[in-house]
C-alpha positions as CSV (number, residue, x, y, z in Angstrom):
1,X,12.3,5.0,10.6
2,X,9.3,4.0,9.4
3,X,5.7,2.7,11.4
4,X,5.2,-0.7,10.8
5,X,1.8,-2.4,10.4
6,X,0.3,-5.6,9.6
7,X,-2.7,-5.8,7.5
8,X,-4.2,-9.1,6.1
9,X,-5.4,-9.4,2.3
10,X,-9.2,-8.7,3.9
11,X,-8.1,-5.3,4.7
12,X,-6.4,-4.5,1.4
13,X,-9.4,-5.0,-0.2
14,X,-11.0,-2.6,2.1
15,X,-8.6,0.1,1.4
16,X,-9.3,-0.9,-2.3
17,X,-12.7,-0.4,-2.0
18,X,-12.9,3.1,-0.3
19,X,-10.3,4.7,-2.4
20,X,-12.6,3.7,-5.1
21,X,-15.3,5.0,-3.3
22,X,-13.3,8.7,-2.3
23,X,-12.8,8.7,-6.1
24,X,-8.8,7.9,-5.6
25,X,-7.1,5.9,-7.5
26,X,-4.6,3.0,-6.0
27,X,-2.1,1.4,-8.6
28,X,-0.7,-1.6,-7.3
29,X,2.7,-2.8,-8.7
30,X,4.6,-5.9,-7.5
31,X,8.2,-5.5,-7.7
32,X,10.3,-8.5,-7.3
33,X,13.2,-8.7,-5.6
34,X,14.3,-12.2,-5.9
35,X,12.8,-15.5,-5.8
36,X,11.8,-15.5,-2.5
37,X,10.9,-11.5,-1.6
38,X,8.2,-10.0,-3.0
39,X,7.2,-6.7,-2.8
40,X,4.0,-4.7,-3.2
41,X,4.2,-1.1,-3.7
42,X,0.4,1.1,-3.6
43,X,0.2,4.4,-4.4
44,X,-2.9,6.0,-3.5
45,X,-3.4,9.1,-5.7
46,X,-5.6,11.6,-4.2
47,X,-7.6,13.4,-6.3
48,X,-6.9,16.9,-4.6
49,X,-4.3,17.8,-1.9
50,X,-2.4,14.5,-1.1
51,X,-0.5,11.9,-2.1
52,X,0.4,8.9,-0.3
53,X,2.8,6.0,-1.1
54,X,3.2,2.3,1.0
55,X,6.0,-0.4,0.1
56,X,4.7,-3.7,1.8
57,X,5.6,-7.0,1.7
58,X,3.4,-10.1,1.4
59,X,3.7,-12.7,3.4
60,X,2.6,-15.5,5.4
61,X,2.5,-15.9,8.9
62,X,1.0,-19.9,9.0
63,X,-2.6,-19.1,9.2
64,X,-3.3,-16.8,6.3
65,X,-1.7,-14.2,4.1
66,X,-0.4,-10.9,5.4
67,X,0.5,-7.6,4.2
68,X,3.5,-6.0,6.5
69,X,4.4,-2.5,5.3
70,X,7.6,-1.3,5.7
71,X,7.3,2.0,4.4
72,X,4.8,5.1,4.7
73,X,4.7,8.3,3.3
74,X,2.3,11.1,2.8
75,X,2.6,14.6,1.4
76,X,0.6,17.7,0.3
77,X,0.5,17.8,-3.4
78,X,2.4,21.0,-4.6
79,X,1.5,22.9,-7.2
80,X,3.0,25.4,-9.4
């Protein structure tokens, strides 16, 4: 079962930002579901060791836009 989390657009950004930074890249891809889900799948690719995936979905909780993800997973990066 995955950890769930809540983080707002602001944050996002943030974890934009230092990937950038760490010299990772994040690819974000929006998968939709239907008309009224929407996904948001990051995958932060480290540049050495790890990788690390998050499925979130957007939403909005009355007061601002919010990220909720669903899924979490992080690995060692194997190598032949």
């Amino acid at each position: 079962m995955a950890e769930e989390y809540a983080l707002d657009l602001k944050t996002i950004a943030r974890l934009q930002g230092s990937a950038k930074m760490l010299q990772r890249e994040i690819t974000p891809l929006t998968i939709r579901i239907d008309a009224s889900i929407r996904c948001i799948f990051f995958h932060l690719h480290f540049s050495y060791n790890f990788w690390e995936r998050i499925l979130a979905e957007k939403f909005n909780d009355g007061r601002q836009d919010n990220i909720k993800i669903i899924s979490y997973a992080r690995g060692e990066v194997l190598r032949a």
